[in-house]
VMD Tcl script that draws the C-alpha trace (Angstrom):
set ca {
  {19.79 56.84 -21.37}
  {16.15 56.86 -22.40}
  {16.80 54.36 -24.93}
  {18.34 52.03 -22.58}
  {16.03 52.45 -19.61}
  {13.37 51.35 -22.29}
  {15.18 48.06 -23.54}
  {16.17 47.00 -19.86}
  {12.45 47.33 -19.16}
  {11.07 45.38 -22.57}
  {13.87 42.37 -21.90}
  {13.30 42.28 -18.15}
  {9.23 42.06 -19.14}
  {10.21 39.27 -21.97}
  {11.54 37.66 -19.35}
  {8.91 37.14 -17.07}
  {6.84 35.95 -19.58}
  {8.72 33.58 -20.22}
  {8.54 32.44 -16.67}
  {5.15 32.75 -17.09}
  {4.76 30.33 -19.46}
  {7.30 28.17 -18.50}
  {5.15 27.56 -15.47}
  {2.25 27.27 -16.94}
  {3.30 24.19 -19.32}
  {4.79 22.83 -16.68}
  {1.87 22.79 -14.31}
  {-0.90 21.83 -16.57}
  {0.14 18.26 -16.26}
  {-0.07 18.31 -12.75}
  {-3.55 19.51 -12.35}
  {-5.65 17.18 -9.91}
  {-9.65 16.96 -10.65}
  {-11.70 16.95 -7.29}
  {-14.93 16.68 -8.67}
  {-15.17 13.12 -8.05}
  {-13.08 13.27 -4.37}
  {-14.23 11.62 -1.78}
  {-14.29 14.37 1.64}
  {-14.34 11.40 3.87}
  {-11.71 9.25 2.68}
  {-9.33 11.00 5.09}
  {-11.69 10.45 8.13}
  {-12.13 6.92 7.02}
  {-8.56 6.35 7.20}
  {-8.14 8.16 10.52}
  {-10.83 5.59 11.95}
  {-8.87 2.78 11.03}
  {-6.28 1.75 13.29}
  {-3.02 2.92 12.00}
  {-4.18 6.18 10.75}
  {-4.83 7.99 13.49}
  {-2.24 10.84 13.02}
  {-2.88 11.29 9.36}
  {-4.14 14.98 9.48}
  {-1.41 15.89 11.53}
  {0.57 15.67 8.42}
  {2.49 19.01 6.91}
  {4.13 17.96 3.63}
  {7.39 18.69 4.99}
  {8.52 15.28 2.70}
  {10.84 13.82 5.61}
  {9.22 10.43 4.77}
  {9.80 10.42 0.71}
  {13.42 11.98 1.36}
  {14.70 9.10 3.97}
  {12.56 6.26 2.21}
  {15.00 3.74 0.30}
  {12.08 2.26 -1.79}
  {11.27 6.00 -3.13}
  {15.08 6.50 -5.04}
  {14.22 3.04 -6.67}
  {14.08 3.75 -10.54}
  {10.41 2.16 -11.80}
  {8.18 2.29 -8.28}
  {5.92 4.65 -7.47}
  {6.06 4.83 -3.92}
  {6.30 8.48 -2.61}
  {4.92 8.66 1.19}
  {4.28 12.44 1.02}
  {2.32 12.24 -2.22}
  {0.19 9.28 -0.73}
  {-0.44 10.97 2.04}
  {-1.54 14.33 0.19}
  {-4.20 12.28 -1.79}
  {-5.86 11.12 0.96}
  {-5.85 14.05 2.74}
  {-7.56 15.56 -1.23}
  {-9.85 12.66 -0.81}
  {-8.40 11.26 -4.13}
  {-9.92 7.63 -2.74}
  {-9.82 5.47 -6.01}
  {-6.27 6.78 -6.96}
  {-4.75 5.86 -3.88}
  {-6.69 2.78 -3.15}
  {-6.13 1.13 -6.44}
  {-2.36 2.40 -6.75}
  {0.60 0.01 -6.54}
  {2.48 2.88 -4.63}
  {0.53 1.53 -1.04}
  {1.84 -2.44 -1.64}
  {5.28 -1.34 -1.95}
  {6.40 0.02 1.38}
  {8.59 -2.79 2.95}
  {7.71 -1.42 6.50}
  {11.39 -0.08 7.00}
  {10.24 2.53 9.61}
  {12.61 4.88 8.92}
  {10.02 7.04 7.66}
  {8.35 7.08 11.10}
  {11.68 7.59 12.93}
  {11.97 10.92 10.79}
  {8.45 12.22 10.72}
  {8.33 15.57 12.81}
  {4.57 15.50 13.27}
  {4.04 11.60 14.45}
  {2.34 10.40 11.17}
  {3.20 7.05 11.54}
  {2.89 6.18 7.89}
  {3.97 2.68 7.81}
  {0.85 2.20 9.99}
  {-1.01 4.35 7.75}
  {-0.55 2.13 4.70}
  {-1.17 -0.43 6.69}
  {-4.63 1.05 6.83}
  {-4.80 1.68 3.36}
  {-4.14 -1.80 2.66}
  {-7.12 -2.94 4.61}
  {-9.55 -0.77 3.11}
  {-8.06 -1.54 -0.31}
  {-9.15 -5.30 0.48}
  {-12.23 -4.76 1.87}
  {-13.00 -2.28 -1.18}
  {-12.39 -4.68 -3.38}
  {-14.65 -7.72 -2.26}
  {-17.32 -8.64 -4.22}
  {-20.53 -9.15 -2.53}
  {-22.48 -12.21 -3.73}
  {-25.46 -13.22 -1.78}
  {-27.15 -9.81 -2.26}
  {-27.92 -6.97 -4.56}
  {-24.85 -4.01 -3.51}
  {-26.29 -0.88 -2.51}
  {-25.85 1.97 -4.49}
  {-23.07 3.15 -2.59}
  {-21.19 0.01 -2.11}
  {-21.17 0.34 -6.14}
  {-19.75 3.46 -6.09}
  {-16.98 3.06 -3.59}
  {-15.77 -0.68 -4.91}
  {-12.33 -0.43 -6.22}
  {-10.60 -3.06 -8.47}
  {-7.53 -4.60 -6.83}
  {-3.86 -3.84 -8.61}
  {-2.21 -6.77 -9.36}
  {0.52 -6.79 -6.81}
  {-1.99 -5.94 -4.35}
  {-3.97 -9.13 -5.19}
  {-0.33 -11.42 -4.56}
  {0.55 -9.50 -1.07}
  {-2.72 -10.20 0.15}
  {-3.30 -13.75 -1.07}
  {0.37 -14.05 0.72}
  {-0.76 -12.91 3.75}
  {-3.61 -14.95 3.82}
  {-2.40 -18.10 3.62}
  {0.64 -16.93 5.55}
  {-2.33 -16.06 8.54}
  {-4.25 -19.30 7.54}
  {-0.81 -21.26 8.28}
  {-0.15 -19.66 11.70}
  {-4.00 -20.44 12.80}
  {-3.43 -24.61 11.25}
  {-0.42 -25.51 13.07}
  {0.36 -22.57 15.37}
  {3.36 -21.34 13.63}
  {4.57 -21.12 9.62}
  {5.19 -24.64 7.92}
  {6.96 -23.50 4.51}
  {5.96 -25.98 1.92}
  {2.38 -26.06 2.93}
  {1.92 -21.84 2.66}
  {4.12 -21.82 -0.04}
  {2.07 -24.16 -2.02}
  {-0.92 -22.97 -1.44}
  {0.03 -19.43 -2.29}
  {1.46 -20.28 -5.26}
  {-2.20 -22.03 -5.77}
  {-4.34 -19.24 -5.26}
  {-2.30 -16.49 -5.39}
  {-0.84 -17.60 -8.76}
  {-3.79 -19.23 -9.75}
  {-3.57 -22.81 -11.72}
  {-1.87 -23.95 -13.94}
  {0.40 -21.38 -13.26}
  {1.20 -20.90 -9.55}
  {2.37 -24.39 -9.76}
  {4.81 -23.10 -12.75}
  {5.78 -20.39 -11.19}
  {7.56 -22.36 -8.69}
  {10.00 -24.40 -10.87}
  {11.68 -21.13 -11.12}
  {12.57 -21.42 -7.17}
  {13.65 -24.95 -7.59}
  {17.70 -24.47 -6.95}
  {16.62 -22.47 -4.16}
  {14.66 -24.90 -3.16}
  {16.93 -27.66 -3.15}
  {19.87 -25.63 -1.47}
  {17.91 -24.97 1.70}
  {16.82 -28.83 1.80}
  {20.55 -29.58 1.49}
  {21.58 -27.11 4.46}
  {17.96 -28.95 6.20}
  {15.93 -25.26 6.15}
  {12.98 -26.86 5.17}
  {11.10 -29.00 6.90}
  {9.74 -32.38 5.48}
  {6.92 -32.68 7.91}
  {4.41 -30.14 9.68}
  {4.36 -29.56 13.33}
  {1.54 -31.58 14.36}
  {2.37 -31.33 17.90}
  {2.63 -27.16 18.34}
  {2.28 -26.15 21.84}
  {1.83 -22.85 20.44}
  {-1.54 -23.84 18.67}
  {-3.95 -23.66 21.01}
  {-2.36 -20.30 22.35}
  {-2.89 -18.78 18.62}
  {-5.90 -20.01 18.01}
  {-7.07 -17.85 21.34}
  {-5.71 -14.94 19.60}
  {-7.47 -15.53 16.89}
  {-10.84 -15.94 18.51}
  {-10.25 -12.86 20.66}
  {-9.25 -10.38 17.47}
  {-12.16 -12.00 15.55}
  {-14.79 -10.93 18.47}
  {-13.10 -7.59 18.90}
  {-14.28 -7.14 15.15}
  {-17.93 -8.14 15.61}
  {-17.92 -5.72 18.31}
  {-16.84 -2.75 15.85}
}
mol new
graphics top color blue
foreach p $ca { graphics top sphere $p radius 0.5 }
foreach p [lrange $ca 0 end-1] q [lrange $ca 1 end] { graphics top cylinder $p $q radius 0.2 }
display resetview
């Protein structure tokens, strides 16, 4: 009985070593280093609009479990882990991940959130501060601190913005989207020459399907009686930014 007490005890004490180490391999891979986190990156989120509920966040993983984009073999997009970075003040990480350009602002990660997050509106925020993190400053000598914080652009997050851009710059010009002119030009500075422009002979049986079925237009709307209405947005958003 002795003998058997003894080898219960030795097997059952093999075994949690084993678990032991099991978790210990497993783990080491996963081990963040804070020593060059940022403690405000989370407040400087929460300033900018869209991020005001960030803290309120409790990892319950709602948001990664009902977001489509996350079971997508190949992306990295995982709203819970985004989230837990900032909140770590992993700035550079998140900032210059492709994770934050691949939400496609489906919502259903806000319709599920129990605490209010809002994180469609928080990458939103992200995405700003990515942009303005990663413009270069020419006329003058960066501070220190701008040095530190500047954060080189990922390569999808260099297209979406150049496509919003001229997307925006389109709206202001004629006071709604005309397609061949934002498309061009996006494929021009997005793309870059000579091969924006080359880029776009891959689109060219697209192209010529919606010209058949008349979904492009040939000429811009030069008379928009939406223009000068935009353009009054536009002035009122750009002093509301002075102001800040």
């Amino acid at each position: 009985m002795e003998q058997y007490d003894n080898e219960r005890e030795f097997l059952f004490t093999l075994k949690r070593y084993h678990i032991v180490i099991i978790m210990m391999t497993t783990s080491m891979g996963n081990i963040i280093d804070l020593t060059t986190a940022d403690p405000d990156f989370k407040n400087e989120v929460v300033t900018e609009p869209g991020g005001q509920h960030l803290k309120n966040c409790f990892q319950c993983s709602s948001c990664t479990l009902t977001c489509p984009v996350a079971e997508v073999p190949g992306l990295e997009l995982n709203p819970r882990k985004i989230i837990r970075e900032v909140l770590l003040g992993l700035r550079k990480d998140v900032l210059e991940s492709e994770a934050i350009w691949q939400c496609v602002g489906c919502f259903e990660c806000t319709d599920r959130c129990p605490q209010n997050v809002r994180f469609t509106e928080v990458i939103e925020a992200l995405r700003r501060i990515a942009v303005r993190s990663s413009e270069k400053r020419l006329l003058f000598i960066p501070k220190e601190k701008d040095k530190n914080r500047r954060i080189k652009l990922s390569k999808q997050g260099k297209l979406k913005h150049s496509f919003d851009k001229r997307f925006t710059e389109s709206i202001w010009l004629w006071g709604r989207t005309w397609e061949p002119e934002y498309i061009g030009r996006y494929l021009m500075y997005g793309r870059g020459l000579p091969f924006g422009p080359l880029v776009g002979f891959r689109y060219v049986s697209m192209i010529l399907g919606m010209l058949k079925r008349f979904k492009i237009e040939f000429f811009p709307p030069w008379v928009s009686p939406a223009r000068k209405e935009v353009r009054k947005i536009f002035k009122i958003a750009k002093n509301k930014n002075k102001v800040k």
